[in-house]
C-alpha positions as CSV (number, residue, x, y, z in Angstrom):
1,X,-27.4,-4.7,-49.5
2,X,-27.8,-7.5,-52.7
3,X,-25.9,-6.8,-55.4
4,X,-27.9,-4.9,-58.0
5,X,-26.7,-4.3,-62.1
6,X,-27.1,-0.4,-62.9
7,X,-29.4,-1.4,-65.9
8,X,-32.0,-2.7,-63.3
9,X,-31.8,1.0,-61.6
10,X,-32.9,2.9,-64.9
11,X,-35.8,5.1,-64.5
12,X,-36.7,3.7,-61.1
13,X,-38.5,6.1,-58.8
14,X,-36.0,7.9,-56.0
15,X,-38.0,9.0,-52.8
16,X,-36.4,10.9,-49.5
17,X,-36.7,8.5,-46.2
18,X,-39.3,10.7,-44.7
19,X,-41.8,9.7,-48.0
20,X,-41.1,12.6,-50.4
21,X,-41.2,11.8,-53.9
22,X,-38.2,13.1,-55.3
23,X,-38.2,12.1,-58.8
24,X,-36.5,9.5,-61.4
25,X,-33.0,8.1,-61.8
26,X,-31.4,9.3,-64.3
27,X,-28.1,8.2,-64.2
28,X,-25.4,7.3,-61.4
29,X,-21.7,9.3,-61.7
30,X,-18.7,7.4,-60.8
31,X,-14.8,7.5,-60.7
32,X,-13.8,5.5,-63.8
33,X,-9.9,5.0,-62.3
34,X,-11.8,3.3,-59.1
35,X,-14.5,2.5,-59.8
36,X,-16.5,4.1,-56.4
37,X,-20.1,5.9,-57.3
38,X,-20.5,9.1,-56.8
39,X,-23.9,10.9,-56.8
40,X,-27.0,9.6,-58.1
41,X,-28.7,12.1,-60.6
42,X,-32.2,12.3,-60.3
43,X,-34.4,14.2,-62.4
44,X,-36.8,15.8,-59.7
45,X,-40.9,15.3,-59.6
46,X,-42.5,18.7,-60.9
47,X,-44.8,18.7,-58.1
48,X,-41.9,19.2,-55.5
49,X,-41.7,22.5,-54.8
50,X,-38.0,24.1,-55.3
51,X,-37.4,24.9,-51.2
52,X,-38.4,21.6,-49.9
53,X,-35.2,19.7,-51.1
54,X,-31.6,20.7,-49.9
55,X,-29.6,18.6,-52.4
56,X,-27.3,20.3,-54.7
57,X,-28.4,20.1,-58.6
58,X,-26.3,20.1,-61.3
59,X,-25.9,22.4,-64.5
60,X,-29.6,21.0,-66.1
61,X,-31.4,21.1,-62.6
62,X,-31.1,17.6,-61.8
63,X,-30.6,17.0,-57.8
64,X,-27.0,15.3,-57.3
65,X,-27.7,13.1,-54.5
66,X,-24.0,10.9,-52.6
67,X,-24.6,7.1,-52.9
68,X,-24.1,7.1,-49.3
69,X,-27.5,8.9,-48.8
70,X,-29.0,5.7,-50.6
71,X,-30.7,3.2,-48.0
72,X,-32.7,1.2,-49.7
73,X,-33.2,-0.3,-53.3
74,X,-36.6,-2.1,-53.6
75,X,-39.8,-0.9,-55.7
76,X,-38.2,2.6,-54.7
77,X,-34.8,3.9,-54.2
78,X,-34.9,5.1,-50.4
79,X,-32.3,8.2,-50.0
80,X,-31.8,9.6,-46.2
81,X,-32.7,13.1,-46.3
């Protein structure tokens, strides 16, 4: 995958690999020591019903989705789900 600057990633649209919308990017955790990312925080579509998503959420509701889900950055961000 081409490099890509985080600024570029802001507010971009997140959908699952089978088509779901999930929502937007919010923002990306990382380690600051290392440097490895984390999750990608997404703040989810209010048309996606609750059940129909198995990520974990964080304390605002936001779904907390590993970078290692992420398989494609284009128009979209492509998570596996």
């Amino acid at each position: 995958m081409a490099d890509i600057l985080a600024e570029n990633l802001s507010g971009k649209a997140v959908m699952g690999s089978d088509g779901t919308e999930l929502g937007m990017l919010y923002n990306i955790t990382m380690d600051l020591k290392s440097g490895a990312l984390h999750d990608l925080l997404v703040q989810p579509n209010e048309e996606l019903a609750p059940g129909r998503v198995a990520f974990d959420r964080d304390d605002r509701g936001r779904f907390r989705i590993p970078v290692n889900r992420v398989q494609a950055v284009k128009d979209y961000i492509v998570v596996q789900r």
